[in-house]
C-alpha positions in Angstrom: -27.4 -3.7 35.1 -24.3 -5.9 35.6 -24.1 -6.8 31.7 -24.3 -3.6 30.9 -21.6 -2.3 33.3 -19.4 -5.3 31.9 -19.7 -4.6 28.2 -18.9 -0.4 29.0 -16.2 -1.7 30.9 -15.4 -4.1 27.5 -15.4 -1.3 25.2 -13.1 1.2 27.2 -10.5 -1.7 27.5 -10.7 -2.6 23.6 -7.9 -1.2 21.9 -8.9 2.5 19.9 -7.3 0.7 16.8 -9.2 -2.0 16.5 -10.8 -1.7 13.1 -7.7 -1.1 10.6 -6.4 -4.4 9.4 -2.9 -4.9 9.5 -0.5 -6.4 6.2 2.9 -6.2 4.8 3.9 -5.4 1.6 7.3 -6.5 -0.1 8.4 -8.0 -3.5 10.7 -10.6 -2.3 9.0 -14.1 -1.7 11.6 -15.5 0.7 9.7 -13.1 3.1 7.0 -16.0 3.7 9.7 -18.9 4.7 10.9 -16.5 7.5 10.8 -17.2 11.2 10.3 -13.3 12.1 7.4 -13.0 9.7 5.6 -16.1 10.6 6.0 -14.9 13.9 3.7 -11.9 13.0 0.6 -14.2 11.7 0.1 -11.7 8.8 -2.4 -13.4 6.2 -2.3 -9.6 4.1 0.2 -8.5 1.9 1.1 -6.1 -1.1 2.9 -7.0 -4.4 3.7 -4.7 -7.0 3.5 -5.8 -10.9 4.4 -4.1 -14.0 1.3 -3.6 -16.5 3.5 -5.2 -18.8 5.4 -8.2 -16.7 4.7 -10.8 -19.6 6.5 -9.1 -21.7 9.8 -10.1 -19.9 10.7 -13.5 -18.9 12.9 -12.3 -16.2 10.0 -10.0 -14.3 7.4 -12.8 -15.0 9.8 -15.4 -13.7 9.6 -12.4 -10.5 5.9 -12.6 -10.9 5.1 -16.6 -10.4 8.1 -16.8 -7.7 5.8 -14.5 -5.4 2.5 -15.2 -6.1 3.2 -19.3 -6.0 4.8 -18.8 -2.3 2.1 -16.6 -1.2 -0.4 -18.9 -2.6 1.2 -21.3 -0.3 1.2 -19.3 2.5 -2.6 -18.7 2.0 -2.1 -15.4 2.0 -4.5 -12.6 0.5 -2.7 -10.9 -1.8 -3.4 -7.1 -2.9 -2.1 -6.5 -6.5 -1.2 -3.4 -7.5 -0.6 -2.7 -11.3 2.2 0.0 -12.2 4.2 1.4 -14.7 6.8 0.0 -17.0 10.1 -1.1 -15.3 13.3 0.9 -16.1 11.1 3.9 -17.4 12.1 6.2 -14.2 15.2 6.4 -12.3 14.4 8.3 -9.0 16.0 12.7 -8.8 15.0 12.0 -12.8 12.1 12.7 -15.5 9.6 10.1 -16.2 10.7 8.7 -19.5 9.5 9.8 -22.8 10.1 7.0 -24.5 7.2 5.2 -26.7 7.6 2.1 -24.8 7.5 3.9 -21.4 4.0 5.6 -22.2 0.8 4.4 -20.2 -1.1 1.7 -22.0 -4.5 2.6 -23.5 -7.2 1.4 -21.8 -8.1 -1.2 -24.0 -4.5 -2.7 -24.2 -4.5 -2.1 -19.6 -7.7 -4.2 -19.8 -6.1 -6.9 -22.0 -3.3 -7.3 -19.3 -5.5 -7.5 -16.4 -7.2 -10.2 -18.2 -4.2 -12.0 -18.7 -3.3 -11.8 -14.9 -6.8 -12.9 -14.0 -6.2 -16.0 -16.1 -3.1 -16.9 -14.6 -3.9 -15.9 -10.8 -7.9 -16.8 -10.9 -7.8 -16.8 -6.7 -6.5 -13.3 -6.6 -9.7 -11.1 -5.6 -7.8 -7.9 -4.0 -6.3 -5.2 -6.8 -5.1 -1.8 -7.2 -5.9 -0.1 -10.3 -2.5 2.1 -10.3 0.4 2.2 -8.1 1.3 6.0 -6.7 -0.7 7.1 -10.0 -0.1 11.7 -8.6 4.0 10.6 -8.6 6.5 11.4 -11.5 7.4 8.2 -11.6 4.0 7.0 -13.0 3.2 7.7 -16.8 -0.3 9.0 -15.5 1.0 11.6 -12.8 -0.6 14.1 -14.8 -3.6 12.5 -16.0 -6.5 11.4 -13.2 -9.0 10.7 -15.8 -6.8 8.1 -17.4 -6.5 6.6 -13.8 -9.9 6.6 -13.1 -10.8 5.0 -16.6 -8.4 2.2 -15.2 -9.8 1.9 -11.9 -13.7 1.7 -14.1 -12.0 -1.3 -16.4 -10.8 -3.2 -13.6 -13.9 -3.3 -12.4 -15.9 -4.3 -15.3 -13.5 -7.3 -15.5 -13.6 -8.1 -11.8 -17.0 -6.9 -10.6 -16.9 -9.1 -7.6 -13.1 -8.3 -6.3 -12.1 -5.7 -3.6 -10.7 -2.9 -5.8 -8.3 0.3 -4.2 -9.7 2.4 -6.9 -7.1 5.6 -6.8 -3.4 4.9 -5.3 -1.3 8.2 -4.2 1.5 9.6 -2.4 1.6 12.6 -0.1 2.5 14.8 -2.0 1.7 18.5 -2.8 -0.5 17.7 -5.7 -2.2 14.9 -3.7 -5.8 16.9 -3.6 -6.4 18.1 -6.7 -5.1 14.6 -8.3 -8.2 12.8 -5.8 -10.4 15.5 -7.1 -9.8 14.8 -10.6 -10.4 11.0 -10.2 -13.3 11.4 -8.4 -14.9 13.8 -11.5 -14.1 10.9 -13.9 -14.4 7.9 -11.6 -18.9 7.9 -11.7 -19.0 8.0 -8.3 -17.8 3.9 -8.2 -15.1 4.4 -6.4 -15.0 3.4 -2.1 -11.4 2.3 -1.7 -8.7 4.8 -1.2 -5.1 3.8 -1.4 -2.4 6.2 0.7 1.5 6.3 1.1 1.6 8.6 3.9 5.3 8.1 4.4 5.7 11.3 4.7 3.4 12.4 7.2 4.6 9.2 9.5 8.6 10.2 9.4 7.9 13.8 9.7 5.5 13.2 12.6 2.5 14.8 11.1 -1.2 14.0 10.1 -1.9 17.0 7.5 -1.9 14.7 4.9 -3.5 11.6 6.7 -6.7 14.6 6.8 -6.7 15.9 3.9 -7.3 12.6 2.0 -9.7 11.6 4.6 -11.9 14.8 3.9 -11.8 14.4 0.1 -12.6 11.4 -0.5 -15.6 8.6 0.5 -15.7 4.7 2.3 -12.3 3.9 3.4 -8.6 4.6 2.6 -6.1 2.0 3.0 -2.5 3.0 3.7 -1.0 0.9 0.5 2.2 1.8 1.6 3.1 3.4 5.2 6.0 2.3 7.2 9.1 4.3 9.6 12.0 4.8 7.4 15.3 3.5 8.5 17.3 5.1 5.4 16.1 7.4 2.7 19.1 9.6 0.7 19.8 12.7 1.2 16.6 13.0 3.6 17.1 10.1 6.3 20.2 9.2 7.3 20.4 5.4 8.3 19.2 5.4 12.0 17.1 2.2 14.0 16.2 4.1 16.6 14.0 6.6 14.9 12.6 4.1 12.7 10.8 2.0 15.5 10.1 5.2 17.0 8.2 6.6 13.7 6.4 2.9 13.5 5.5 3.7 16.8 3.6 6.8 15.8 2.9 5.2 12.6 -0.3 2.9 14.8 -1.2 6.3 17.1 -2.1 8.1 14.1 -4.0 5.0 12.6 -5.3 4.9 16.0 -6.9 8.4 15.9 -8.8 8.1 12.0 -10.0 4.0 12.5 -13.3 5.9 12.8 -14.8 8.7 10.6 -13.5 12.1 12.5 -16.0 15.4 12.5 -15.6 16.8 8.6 -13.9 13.2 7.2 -15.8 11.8 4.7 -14.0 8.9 5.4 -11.9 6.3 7.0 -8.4 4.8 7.7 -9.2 0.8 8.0 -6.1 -1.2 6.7 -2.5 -0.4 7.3 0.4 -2.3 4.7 3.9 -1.7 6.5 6.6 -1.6 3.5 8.9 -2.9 3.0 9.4 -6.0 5.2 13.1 -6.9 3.7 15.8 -4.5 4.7 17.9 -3.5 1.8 21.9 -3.9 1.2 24.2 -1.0 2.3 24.2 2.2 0.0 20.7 1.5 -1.2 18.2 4.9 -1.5 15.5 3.8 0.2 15.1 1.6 3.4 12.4 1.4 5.4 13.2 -2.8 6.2 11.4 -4.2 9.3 14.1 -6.8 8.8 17.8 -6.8 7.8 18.9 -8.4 4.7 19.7 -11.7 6.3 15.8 -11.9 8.0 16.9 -10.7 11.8 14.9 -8.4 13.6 15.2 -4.5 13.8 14.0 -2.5 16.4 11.1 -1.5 14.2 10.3 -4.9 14.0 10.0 -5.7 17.4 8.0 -2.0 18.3 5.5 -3.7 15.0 5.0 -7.3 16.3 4.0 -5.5 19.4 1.6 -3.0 18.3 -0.2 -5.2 15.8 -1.1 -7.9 17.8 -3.9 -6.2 19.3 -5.3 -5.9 15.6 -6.8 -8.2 12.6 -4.1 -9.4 10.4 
């Protein structure tokens, strides 16, 4: 009877969060030689690349900088594929010009190939970054992002694979609905940047994905803003705060809720670096020079109960 009294007790003390693995995302690879994030023991991380990053020395310069420190971190890198650099400037329209356009499948296969070659110990991808916002060539066009998703995993059949990527956004459900029509029912890995419903305090979107789609949905992006123009104005304070509720709602859909069909069970904070004065967008756990924010401290304590 004692054992059994002891492993109740074991369970009610375990924290409700338990299950969602923890990670970072950023695109700068001086993140890794920093005190503050070695301090967090964070093996999972995000990095963003161009379908096209070959095709510029400068971005694949980018490219190997990153993946050659996180390779020496030992870190498990999730790679997301997105669109064409330069081809969207944010307020604007998504470019129309010819080089801007999403790549055929055939020619999207050719570059994931090309990245396998060169990064043969990555074995964690996302088939499209944000793939339901503007500033994606496919916004418009699930089946195109599910015939991605279904070529990455012809030529990876054995990697982890975030099949659709989105944002929470208005047409967040019907975008899901459409993947899932195309996607031959393959799909089990959901990417989510519920920025939106973290900084607003909310979980309406955090739901809905969770009741439309099956297996698990990672938050790809999610984070507490520090800056965001006109929308945010710069403020530490509410950022750790919205971190803080950032791990209560990941606390409350680690398991599969009455009427989910599914699951939140990893959580990438972005972005780690802090960005210079006057940028758009901010949502740093760090300053620019590496020192700790608020947020970061409110982070380091909440994920240490978790896997990282």
């Amino acid at each position: 009877m004692l054992p059994a009294v002891l492993l109740l007790c074991a369970a009610l003390a375990a924290p409700a969060g338990a299950a969602v693995r923890v990670g970072i995302g950023d695109q700068d690879p001086s993140m890794f030689s920093q005190p503050t994030f070695k301090a967090l023991k964070v093996k999972r991380v995000r990095y963003i690349v161009p379908w096209d990053w070959f095709k510029d020395a400068g971005q694949n310069a980018q490219v190997t900088a990153f993946m050659t420190a996180a390779r020496a971190a030992r870190a498990d890198v999730l790679v997301h594929f997105t669109a064409r650099r330069g081809c969207y400037r944010t307020g604007n329209r998504y470019s129309r010009a010819r080089v801007c356009r999403a790549p055929s499948v055939r020619t999207y296969s050719a570059s994931v190939r090309r990245f396998r070659r060169e990064y043969r110990w990555v074995r964690t991808y996302g088939a499209w970054n944000e793939a339901n916002h503007i500033s994606q060539p496919i916004y418009r066009n699930p089946r195109r992002a599910a015939q991605y998703f279904l070529a990455l995993r012809r030529i990876c059949p054995r990697c982890t694979i975030v099949a659709a990527d989105v944002l929470d956004i208005r047409n967040m459900g019907s975008y899901l609905r459409g993947f899932l029509r195309h996607a031959r029912g393959r799909a089990r890995i959901f990417g989510l940047h519920n920025y939106g419903d973290v900084n607003r305090l909310r979980q309406s979107f955090t739901r809905q994905i969770l009741s439309t789609v099956p297996g698990q949905v990672w938050a790809t992006e999610t984070g507490g803003i520090y800056s965001f123009r006109p929308n945010f104005a710069p403020n530490l304070r509410r950022q750790a705060a919205r971190t803080r509720y950032m791990f209560r709602l990941f606390d409350r859909y680690d398991t599969r809720r009455p009427g989910m069909r599914s699951r939140l069970t990893r959580l990438y904070n972005y972005q780690w670096s802090g960005a210079e004065a006057g940028a758009a967008f901010d949502a740093g756990l760090v300053n620019p020079d590496g020192s700790a924010r608020p947020a970061y401290r409110t982070f380091l304590r909440l994920a240490r109960r978790l896997p990282r």
